[in-house]
N, C-alpha and C positions, 0 to 999 in steps of 0.2 A: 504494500500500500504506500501512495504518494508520503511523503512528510508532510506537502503542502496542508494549509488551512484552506477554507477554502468560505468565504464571507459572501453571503448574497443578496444583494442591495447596498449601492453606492450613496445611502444619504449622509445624514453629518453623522446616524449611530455606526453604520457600516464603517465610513470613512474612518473614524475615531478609533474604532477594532482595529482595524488594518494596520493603522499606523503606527499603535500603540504594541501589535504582535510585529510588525519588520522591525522596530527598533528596542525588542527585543529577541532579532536573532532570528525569527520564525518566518518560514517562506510562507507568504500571502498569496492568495487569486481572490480576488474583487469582480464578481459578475452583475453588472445592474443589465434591468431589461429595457431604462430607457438609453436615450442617445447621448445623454450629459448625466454630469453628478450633481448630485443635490437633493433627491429627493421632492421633498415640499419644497425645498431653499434651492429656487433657481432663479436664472435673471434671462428676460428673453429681449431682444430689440425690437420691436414693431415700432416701424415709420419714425426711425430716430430718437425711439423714448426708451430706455430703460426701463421695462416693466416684471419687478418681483411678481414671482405669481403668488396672488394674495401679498395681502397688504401685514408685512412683516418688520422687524425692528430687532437690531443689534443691543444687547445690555453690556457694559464692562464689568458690572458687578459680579457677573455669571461667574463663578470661580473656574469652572473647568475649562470656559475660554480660555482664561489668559494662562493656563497651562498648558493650552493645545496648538493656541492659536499666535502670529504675531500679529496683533491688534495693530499695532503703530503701522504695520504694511498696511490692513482695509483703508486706511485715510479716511477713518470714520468724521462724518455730518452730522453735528448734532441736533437731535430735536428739543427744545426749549424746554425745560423741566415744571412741567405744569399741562393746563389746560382751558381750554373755552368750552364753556359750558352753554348750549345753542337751546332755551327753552319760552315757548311764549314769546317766540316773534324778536325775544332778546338771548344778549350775546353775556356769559358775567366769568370772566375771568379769575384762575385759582392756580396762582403757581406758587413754587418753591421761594420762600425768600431769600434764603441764603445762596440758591442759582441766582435769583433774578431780583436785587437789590433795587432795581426800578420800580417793581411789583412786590413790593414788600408789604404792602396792605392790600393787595388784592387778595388774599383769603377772608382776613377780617370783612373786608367789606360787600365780599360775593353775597347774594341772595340768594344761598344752596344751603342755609341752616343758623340754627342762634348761636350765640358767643357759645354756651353751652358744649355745644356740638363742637366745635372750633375748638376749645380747649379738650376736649374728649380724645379729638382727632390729633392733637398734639399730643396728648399724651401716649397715645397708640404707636405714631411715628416715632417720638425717644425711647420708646421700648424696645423696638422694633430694630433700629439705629443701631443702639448698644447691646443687645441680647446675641450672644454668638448663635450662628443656624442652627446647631447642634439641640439648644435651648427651644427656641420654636418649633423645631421638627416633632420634639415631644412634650409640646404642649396639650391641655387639654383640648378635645374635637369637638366640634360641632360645623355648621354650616359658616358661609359666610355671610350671610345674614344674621344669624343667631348670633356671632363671633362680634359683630356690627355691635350688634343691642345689649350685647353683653358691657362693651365698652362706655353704653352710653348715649351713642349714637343713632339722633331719633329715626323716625321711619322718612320725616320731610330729608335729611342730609341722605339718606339712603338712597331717596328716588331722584334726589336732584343732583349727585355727584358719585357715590359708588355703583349705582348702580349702569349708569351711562358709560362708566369709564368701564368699571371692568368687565359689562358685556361684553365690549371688544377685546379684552383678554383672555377673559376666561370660553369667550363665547357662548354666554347662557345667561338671560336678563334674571333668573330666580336669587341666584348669588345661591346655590345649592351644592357649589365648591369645599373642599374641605377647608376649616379655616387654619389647619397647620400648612396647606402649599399656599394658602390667602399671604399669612405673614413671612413666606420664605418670599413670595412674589413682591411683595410691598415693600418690603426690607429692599431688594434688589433694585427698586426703580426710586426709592429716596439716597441712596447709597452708590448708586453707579449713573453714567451716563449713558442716554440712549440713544441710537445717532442709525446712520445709514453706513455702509464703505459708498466712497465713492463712483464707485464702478457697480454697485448691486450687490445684493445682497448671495450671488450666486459668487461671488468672490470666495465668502468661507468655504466651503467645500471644494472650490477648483485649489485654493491654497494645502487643503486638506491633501486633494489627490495628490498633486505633488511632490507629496514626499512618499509617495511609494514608485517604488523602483519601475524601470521600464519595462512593461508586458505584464505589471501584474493586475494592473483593471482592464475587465474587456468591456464595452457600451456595447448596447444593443444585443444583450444577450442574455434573454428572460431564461428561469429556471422552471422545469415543467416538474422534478419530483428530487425530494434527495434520497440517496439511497444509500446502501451498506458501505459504498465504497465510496462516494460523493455525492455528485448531483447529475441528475439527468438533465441536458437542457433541452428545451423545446424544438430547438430546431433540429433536434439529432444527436449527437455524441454524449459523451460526459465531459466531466472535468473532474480527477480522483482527489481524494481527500482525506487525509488522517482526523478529522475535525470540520466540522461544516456550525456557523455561525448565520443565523438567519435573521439581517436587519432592514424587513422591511415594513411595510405597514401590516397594521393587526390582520386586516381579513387574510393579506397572500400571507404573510406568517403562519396564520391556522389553517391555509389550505396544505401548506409544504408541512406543517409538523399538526397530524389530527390529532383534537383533545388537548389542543393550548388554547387556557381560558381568554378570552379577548374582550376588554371595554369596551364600551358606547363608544361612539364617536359622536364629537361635535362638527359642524357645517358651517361653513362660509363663505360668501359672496363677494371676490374685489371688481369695483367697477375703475377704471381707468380712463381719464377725461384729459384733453388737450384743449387749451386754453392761449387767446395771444398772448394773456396775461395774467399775472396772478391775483387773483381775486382776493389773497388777505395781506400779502408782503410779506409775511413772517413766518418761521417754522413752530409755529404753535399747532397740536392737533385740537381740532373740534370736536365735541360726542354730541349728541342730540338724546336729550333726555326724555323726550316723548316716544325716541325708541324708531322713529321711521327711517333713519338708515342708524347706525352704529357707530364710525368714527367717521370722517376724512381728514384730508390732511394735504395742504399743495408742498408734494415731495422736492419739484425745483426750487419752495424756498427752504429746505433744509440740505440739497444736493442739487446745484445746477447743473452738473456732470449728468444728471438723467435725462436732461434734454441738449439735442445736438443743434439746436436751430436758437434758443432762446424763448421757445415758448415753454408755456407753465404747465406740469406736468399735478393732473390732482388723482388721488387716490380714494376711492370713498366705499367702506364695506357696511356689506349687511349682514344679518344671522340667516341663516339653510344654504341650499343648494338652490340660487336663483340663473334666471337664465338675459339674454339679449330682451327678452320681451318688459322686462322686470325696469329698463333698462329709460325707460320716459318717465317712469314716475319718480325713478331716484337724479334725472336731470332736476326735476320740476322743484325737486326737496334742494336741492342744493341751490338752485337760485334763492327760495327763504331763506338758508344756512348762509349764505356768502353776499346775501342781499344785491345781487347783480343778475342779470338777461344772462340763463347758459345756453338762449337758445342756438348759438352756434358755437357751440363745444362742440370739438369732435369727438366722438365715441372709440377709443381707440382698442378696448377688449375687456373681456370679462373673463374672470376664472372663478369657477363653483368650485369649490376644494371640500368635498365631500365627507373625508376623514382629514378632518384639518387639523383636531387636537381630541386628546382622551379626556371623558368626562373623568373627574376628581371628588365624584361623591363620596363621607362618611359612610364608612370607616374606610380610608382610602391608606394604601399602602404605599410610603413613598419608596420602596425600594420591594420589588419584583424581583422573581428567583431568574438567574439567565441561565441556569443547566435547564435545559427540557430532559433529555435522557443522556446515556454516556455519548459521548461525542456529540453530540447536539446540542446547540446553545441559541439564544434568540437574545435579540437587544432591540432597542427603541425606543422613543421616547413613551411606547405604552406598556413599557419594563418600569418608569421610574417616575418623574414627573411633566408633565407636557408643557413642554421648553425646549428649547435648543440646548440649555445645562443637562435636562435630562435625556436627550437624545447621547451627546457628547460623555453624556457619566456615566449610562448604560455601554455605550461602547467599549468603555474603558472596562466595566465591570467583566462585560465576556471574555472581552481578551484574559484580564487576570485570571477568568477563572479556565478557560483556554490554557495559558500559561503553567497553572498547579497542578492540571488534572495530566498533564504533558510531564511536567517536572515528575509525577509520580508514578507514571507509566514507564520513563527511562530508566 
């Protein structure tokens, strides 16, 4: 039998195995079934725009990036540490004061909740600050709602700030999330900066491939079953393997290894708009608290590199699996939202991202076994937490354990 490992699916958990088994010493095969790496994290050009599919965001906080990754090469963009909060025809601004010392009472004085609430939320944030992850991981659970109320925080700051905001994170308006990934996630976006690379966010993973040796990722080359000796591929042959690592998304995960439990998935919708110009000037993201689209955000004024012409590149998602036809009504919202005529936006594409992230309901495990059986290991972000930290942590996780069960066998 090969010594090779053999990892199937190129996204950042794949990528992250890969890299973490060649440098230690282990011969790798990386088979993804599309044409590029990435996974969910890809960047495509249409008509001169740089467009993520789905509307995605870089953390520095993420500890396992800056272990993985050379940050300082993305040329990360940053997005302003805060937010617009779009309700009732009005716009009321909530950002970090210690980022944005110009807006240092724009929380005090947003009309998202009473002083009450506002000292509440401060005090959640210094906890959150200074508590090491380790500490929150095993805190008490509940919902993120419940977690919310627990702190204090009424039900008006809930619908008119947590709730709009981390739709778009979590992708589920109930806040039905666990509240120990709630405070690992909150910690992370007071605590780190959020930004773009400038070339797209398909940068991380081509940096990733990279650093695997020449001939060990093949593109375009789906796997149809694995087997005692590796993996059968669709279009014919094998590829053999002492070890076969399976990091793809849950459902082909559970079709290549049967009887791996697999999470809900959450849905998502990015619409992608060109614009002569930018409708707010500034890299602030908008949420809409009545909930008719979920963020946007005009990405040329946080990264003008995403457009090649000068015009304004806007981003704007919804919750499910929506399509082109969905596609007038969320012009129509965003002219309210940007208070401007989008009617000659151009439409430049949509991506429904189906399985965009793992639901994280109570009692949610932040860390997933990645042995499925002897020589068999799976990773992904629906191993650990649904993040790019936990894509990247789970990667790490298979390899090591890749690594021991190898070490014990020689």
């Amino acid at each position: 039998m090969s010594d090779t490992v053999v990892v199937v699916g190129a996204g950042l958990a794949g990528l992250s195995c890969a890299v973490r088994l060649h440098s230690a010493g282990v011969p790798v095969r990386v088979v993804e079934a599309a044409g590029e790496v990435g996974g969910r994290v890809r960047t495509e050009i249409v008509d001169g725009f740089r467009l993520d599919r789905g509307f995605q965001v870089f953390n520095t906080a993420y500890p396992e990036a800056g272990r993985v990754l050379d940050v300082r090469a993305l040329d990360l963009r940053a997005i302003a540490s805060g937010l617009i909060v779009f309700d009732g025809g009005r716009r009321e601004r909530f950002m970090l004061p210690w980022r944005h010392p110009e807006h240092a009472l724009s929380g005090v004085l947003a009309d998202v909740g009473s002083l009450r609430d506002k000292v509440s939320l401060a005090a959640l944030t210094a906890r959150d600050i200074a508590f090491p992850a380790e500490l929150l991981r095993g805190g008490t659970e509940r919902t993120t709602q419940e977690e919310l109320r627990h702190w204090g925080i009424s039900p008006r700051m809930i619908d008119k700030l947590f709730r709009p905001f981390l739709s778009g994170v979590l992708l589920e308006r109930d806040l039905q999330t666990s509240s120990r990934f709630f405070h690992l996630l909150w910690r992370s976006f007071v605590r780190g900066t959020v930004g773009l690379p400038a070339l797209g966010m398909g940068e991380i993973p081509r940096q990733l491939a990279a650093r695997l040796p020449v001939g060990a990722l093949s593109l375009g080359t789906p796997v149809a079953e694995v087997t005692a000796e590796g993996v059968r591929l669709a279009a014919g042959g094998t590829v053999p393997g002492r070890a076969v690592v399976v990091a793809t998304d849950p459902g082909t995960a559970a079709a290549l290894y049967p009887g791996l439990g697999i999470p809900e998935m959450r849905a998502v919708t990015t619409f992608y708009h060109a614009a002569p110009r930018s409708p707010l000037g500034e890299p602030t993201q908008i949420v809409d608290a009545e909930g008719l689209v979920t963020d946007t955000l005009v990405l040329t004024d946080v990264a003008p590199t995403y457009s090649s012409d000068g015009r304004a590149l806007i981003s704007t998602s919804l919750l499910g699996a929506l399509s082109d036809a969905d596609e007038p009504s969320v012009r129509s919202r965003l002219a309210q939202i940007y208070a401007t005529d989008t009617s000659s936006w151009q439409h430049l594409a949509t991506y429904p991202i189906e399985a965009a992230l793992p639901a994280m309901t109570p009692p949610f495990l932040l860390r997933r076994p990645v042995r499925f059986a002897p020589g068999r290991y799976v990773c992904g972000d629906h191993r650990d937490t649904g993040s790019q930290q936990g894509a990247l942590v789970s990667g790490r996780r298979a390899a090591d354990a890749v690594l021991a069960d190898l070490t014990g066998l020689d």
